[in-house]
C-alpha positions as CSV (number, residue, x, y, z in Angstrom):
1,X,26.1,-146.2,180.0
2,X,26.1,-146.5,176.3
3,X,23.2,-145.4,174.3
4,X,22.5,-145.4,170.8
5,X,20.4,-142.7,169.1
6,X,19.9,-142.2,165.4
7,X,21.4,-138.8,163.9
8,X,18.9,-137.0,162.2
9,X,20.3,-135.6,158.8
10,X,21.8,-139.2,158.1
11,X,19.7,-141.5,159.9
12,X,23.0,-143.5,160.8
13,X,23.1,-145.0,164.2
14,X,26.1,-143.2,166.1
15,X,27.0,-144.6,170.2
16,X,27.0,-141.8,173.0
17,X,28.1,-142.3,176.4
18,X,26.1,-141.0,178.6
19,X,27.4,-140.5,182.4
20,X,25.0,-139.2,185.4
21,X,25.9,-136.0,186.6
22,X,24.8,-133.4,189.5
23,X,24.1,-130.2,188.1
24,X,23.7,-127.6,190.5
25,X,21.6,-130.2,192.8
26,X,19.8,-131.7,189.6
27,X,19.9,-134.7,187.8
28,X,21.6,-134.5,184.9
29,X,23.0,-136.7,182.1
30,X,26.6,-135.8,180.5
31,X,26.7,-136.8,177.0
32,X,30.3,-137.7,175.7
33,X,30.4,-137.9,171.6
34,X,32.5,-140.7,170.1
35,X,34.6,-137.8,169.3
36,X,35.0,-137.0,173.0
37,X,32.7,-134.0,172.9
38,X,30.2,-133.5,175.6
39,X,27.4,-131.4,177.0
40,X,24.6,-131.8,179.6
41,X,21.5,-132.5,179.8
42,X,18.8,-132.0,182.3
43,X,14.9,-132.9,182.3
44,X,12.7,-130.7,183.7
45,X,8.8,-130.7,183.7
46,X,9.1,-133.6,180.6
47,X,11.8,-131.4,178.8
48,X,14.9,-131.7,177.8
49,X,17.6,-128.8,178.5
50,X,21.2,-128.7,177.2
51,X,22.7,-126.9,180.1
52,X,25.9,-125.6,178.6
53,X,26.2,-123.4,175.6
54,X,26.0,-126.1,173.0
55,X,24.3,-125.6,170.0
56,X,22.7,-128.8,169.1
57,X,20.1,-130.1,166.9
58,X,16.8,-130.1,168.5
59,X,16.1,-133.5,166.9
60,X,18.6,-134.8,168.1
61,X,18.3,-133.9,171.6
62,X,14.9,-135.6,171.5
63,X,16.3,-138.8,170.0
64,X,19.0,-138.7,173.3
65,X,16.1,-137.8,175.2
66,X,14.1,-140.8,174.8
67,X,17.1,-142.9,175.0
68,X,17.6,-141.6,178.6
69,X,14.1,-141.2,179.4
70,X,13.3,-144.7,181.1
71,X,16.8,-144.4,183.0
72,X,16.3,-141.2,184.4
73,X,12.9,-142.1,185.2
74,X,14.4,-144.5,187.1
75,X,17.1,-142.5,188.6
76,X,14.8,-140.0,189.8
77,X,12.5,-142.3,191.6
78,X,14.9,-144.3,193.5
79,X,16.9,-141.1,194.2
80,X,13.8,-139.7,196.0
81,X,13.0,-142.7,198.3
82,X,12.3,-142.0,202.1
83,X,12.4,-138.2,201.5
């Protein structure tokens, strides 16, 4: 899925792909760069995590994090019915 997020420093739109991913049994999002760069990201307790040993801008990560918010929301629920 395609999100779009603003970059923080230049406030310029840039398109991420963004790809569900298990991560050691979690839900987590890997998020390709239009320059083929990626990391992963899981939530946990309303928080954002990069998992690998990215550095990345924290304001950035919260800009990707609201843009996934509503989908993993929705992954989470419907990957947790009849348990």
């Amino acid at each position: 899925m395609i999100i779009t997020v603003k970059e923080p420093a230049t406030h310029t739109d840039i398109e991420l792909d963004a790809q569900p991913e298990d991560y050691n049994g979690e839900q987590g999002w890997r998020i390709l760069s239009p320059e083929k760069d990626s990391f992963v990201m899981v939530e946990k307790d309303g928080q954002w995590n990069v998992m690998d040993d990215a550095d990345i801008n924290p304001e950035f990560l919260d800009a990707i994090g609201k843009a996934l918010h509503p989908v993993a929301r929705y992954n989470h629920l419907s990957g947790s019915e009849g348990v």
